[in-house]
LOTIDO-375152 format. One record per residue (C-alpha): x, y, z; residue in one letter; residue number from 1; chain. Coordinates in steps of 0.001 Angstrom, whole numbers, always signed. Each point is the difference from the previous one (the first is absolute). Example, Ala and Ser with C-alpha at 12.3 -4.5 7.8 and 13.67 -1.06 7.14 Angstrom:
% residues 2
{r {+12300,-4500,+7800},a,1,A};
{r {+1370,+3440,-660},s,2,A};
***
This chain:
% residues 259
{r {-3881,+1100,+6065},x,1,A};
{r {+3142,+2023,+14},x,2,A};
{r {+2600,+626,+1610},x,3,A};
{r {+790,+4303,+453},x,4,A};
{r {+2668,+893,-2058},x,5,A};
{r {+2617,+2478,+2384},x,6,A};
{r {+491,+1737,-3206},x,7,A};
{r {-490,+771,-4241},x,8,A};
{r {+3410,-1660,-1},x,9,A};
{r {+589,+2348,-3438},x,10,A};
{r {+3126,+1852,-329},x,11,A};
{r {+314,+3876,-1736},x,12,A};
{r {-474,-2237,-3311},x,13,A};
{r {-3479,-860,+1265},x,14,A};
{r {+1183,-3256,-498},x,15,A};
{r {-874,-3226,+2602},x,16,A};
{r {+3381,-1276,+924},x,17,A};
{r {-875,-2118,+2574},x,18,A};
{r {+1151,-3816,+144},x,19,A};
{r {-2780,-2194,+675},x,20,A};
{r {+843,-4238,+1478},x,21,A};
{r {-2614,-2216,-1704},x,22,A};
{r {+82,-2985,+2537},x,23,A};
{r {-1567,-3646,-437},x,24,A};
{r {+549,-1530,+3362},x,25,A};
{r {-1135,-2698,+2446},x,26,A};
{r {+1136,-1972,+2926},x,27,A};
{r {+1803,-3213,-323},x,28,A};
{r {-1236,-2937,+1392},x,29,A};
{r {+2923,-312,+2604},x,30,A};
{r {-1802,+3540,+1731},x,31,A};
{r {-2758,-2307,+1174},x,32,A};
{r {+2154,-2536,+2111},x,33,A};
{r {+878,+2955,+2379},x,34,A};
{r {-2123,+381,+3132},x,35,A};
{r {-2546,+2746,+75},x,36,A};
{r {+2650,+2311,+2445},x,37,A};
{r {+3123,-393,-2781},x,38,A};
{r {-2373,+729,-2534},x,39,A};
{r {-825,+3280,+1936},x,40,A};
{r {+3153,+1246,+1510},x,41,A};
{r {+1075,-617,-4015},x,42,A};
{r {-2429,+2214,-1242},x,43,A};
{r {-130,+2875,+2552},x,44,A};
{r {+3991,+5,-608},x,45,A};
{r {-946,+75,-3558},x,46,A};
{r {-2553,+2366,+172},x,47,A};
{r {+1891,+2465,+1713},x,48,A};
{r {+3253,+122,-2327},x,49,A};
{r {-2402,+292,-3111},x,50,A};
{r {-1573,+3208,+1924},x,51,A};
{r {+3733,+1249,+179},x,52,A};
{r {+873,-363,-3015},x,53,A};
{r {-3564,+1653,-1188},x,54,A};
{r {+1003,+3344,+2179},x,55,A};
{r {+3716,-50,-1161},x,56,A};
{r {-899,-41,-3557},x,57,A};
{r {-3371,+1739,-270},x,58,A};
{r {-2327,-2979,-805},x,59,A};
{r {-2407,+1805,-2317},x,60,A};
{r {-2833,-2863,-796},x,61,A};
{r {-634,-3672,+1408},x,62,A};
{r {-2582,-2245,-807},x,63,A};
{r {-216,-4166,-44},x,64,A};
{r {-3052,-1949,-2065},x,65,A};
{r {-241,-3585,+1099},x,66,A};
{r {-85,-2452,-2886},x,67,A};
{r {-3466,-1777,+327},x,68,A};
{r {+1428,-3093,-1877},x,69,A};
{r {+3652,+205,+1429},x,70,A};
{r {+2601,-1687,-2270},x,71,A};
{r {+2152,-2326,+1898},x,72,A};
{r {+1964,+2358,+2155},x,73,A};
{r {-1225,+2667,-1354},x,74,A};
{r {-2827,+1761,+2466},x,75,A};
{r {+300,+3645,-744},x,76,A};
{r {+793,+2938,-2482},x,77,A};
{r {+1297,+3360,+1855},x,78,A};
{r {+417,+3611,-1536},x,79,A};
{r {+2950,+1763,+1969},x,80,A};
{r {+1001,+3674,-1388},x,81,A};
{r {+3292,+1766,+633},x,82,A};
{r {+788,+3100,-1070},x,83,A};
{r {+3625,-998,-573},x,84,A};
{r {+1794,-3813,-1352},x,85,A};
{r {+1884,+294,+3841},x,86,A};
{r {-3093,-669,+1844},x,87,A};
{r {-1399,-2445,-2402},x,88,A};
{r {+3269,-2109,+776},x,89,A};
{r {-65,+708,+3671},x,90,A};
{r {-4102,-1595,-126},x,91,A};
{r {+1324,-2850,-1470},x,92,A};
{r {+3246,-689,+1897},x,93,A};
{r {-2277,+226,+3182},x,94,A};
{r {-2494,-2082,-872},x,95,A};
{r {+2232,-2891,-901},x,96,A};
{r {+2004,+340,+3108},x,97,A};
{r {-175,-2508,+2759},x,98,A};
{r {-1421,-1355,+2158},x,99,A};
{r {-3679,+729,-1455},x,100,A};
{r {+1997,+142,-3679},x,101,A};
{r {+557,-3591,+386},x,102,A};
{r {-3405,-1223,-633},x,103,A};
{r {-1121,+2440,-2815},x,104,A};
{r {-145,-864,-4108},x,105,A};
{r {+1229,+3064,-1803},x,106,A};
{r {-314,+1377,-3303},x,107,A};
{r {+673,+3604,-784},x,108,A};
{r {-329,+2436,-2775},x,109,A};
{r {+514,+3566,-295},x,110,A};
{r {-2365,+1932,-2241},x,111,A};
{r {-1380,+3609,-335},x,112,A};
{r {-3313,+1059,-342},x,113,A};
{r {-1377,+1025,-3406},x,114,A};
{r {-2759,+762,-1596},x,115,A};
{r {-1421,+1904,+2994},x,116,A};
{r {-2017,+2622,-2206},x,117,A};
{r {-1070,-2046,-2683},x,118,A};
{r {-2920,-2089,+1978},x,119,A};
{r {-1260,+2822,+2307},x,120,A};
{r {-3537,+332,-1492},x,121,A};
{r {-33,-3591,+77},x,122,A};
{r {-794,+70,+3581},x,123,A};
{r {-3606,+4,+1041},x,124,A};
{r {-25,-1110,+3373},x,125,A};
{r {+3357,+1008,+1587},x,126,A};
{r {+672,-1868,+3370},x,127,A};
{r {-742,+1979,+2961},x,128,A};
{r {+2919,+1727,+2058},x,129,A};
{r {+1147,-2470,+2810},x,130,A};
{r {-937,+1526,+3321},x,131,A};
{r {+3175,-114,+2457},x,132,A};
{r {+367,+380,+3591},x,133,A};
{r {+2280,+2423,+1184},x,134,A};
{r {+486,-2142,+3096},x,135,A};
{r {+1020,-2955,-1938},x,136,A};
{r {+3206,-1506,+315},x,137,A};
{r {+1274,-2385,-2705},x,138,A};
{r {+2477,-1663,+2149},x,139,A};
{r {-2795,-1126,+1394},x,140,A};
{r {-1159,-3300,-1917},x,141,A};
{r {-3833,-380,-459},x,142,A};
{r {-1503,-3393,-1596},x,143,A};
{r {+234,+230,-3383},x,144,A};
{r {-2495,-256,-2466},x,145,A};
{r {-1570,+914,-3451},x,146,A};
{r {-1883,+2042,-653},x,147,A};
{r {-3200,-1071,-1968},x,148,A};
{r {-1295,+3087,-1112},x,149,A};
{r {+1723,-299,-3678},x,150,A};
{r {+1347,-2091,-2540},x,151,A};
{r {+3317,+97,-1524},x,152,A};
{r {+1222,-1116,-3133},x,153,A};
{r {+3974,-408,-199},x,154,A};
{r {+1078,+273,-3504},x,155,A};
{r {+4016,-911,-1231},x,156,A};
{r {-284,+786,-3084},x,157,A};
{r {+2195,-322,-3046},x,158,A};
{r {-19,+1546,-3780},x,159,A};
{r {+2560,-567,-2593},x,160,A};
{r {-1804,+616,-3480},x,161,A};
{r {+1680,-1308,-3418},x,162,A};
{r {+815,+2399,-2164},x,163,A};
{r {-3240,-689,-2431},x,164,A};
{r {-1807,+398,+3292},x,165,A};
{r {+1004,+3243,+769},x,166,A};
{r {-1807,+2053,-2907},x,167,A};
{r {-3321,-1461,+1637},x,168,A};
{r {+761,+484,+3733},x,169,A};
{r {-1121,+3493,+318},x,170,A};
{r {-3954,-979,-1400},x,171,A};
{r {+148,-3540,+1970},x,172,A};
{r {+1034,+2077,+3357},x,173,A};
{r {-3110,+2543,-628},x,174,A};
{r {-2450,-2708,-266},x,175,A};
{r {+1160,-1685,+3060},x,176,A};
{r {+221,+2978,+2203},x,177,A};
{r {-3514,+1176,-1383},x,178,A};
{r {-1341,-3988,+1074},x,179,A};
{r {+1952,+724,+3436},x,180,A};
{r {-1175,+3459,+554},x,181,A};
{r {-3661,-1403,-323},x,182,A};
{r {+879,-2700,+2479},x,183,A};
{r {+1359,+2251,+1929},x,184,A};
{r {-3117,+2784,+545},x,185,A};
{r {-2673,-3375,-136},x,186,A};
{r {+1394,-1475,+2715},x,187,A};
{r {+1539,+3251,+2439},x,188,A};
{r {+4110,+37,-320},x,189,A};
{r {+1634,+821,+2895},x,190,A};
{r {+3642,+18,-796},x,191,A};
{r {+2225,-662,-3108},x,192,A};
{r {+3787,+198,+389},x,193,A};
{r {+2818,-684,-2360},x,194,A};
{r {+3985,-1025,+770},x,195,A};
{r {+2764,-469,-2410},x,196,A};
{r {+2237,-1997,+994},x,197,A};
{r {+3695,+1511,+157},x,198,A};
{r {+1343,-4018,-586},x,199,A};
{r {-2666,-1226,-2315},x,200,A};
{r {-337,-3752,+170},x,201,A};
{r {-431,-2743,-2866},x,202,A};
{r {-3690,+31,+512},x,203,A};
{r {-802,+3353,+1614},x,204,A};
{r {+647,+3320,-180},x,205,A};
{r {-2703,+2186,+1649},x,206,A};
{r {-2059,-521,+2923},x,207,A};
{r {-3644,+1334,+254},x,208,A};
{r {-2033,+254,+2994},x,209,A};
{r {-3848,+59,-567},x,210,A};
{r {-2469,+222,+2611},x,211,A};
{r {-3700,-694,+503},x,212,A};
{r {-2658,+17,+2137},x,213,A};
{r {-1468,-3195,-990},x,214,A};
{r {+936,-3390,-1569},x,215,A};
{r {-2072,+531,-2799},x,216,A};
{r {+1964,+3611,-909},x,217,A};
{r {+3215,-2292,+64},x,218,A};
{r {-1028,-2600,-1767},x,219,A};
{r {-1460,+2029,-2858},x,220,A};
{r {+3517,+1719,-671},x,221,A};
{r {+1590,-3511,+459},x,222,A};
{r {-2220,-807,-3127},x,223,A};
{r {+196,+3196,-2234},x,224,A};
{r {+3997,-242,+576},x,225,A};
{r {+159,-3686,-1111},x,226,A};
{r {-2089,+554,-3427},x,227,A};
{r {+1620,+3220,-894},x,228,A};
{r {+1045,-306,-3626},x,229,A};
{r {+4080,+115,+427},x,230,A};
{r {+17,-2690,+2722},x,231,A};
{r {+2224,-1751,-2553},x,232,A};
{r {+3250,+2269,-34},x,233,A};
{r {-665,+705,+4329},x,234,A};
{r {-267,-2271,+3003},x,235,A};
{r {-2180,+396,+3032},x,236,A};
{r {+450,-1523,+3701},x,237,A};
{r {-3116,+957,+2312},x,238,A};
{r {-644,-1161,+3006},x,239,A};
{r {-2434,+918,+2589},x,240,A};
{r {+1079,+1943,+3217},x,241,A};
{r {-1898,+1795,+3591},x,242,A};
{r {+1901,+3336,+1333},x,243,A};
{r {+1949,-1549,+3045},x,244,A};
{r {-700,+1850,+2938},x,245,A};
{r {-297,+3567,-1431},x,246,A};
{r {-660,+1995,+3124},x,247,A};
{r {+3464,-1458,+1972},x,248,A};
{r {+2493,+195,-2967},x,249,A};
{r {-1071,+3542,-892},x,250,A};
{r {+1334,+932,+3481},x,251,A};
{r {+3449,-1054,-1628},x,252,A};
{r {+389,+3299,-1800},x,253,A};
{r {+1619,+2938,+2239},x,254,A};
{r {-878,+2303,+1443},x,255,A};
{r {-2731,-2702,+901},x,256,A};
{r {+2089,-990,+3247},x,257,A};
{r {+2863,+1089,+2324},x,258,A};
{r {+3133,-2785,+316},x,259,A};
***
């Protein structure tokens, strides 16, 4: 359920440098008092300055989940990689700009990935590689959907231990990743992604992404997260989320079109 990366994005250091916008978004209400041809001319003019600034600045990675219990303005959570800060500020001055601008809710953070080695053989059912047209064109707007083939869990999570807690951390974490891992290979884990945010916020500082192919997978880690032993000194936010049109956004990345 991923989009193709254009790149490692790692430097001589071997390093990941890349900048990546973690994006909860939705429409405000005022979007739905516009007849059916503003709301289109709004997004094809949106849709093709996005694509712009995706070729300018070497989009590397795309993806949208849509929130299955939306809060208040708040529809969707969107992964959108950079490999430098100057395209990660061109995304988001775009985005906001008018006229489709006018009718969005924003909140951004920047983050980086992490973890990306730790939870490999945690994966026992990785999602299969989208299959993309090379005749596609993404300024060419399909109908939008989700796709129901997976469930994701959208984690903001949070962890500032006391210092009394700290000495115990390292045996709390082990049992909770060995509960997780067992969740994980019972019920077929598909994806598990980590972001630290560069701003960390009062009640969240990483972001995981972690996918199944059923409810059942999803609600199982939901559970062995929530009765893990240091749930005192952390704090979770999960919510339930669909991939959001997979096959059309992954036609974002370059060289995936022509302007």
């Amino acid at each position: 359920m991923t989009a193709t990366d254009q790149d490692s994005g790692q430097g001589s250091s071997g390093v990941n440098n890349s900048v990546v916008v973690l994006f909860k978004g939705g429409r405000r209400p005022s979007w739905y008092y516009l007849s059916s041809r503003q709301q289109q001319d709004y997004s094809q003019q949106h849709v093709n300055l996005m694509l712009a600034v995706c070729q300018k600045y070497h989009l590397k990675h795309l993806e949208g989940f849509h929130l299955l219990n939306p809060q208040l303005h708040w529809q969707r959570f969107w992964i959108i990689e950079f490999p430098s800060l100057e395209g990660a500020e061109a995304w988001i001055k775009s985005e906001m700009a008018p006229p489709y601008g006018n009718y969005g809710d924003y909140e951004y953070h920047l983050s980086r990935r992490t973890c990306q080695d730790k939870f490999a053989d945690w994966m026992t059912r990785p999602a299969p590689v989208l299959s993309i047209a090379s005749w596609a064109d993404p300024h060419c707007i399909p109908r939008l959907q989700v796709d129901r083939s997976s469930v994701v869990v959208l984690k903001f999570h949070y962890w500032l231990p006391s210092l009394e807690q700290v000495s115990r951390k390292e045996d709390s974490d082990e049992k909770k990743n060995q509960l997780l891992q067992s969740v994980a290979r019972e019920h077929g884990l598909m994806r598990l992604e980590v972001f630290q945010l560069i701003n960390p916020q009062r009640d969240w500082h990483q972001a995981w992404l972690i996918e199944f192919p059923t409810f059942e997978g999803a609600e199982a880690w939901i559970q062995a997260e929530v009765s893990s032993s240091h749930r005192t000194s952390s704090l979770h936010k999960m919510y339930l989320a669909r991939p959001w049109a997979p096959a059309y956004f992954s036609l974002w990345v370059p060289p995936h079109f022509t302007s």
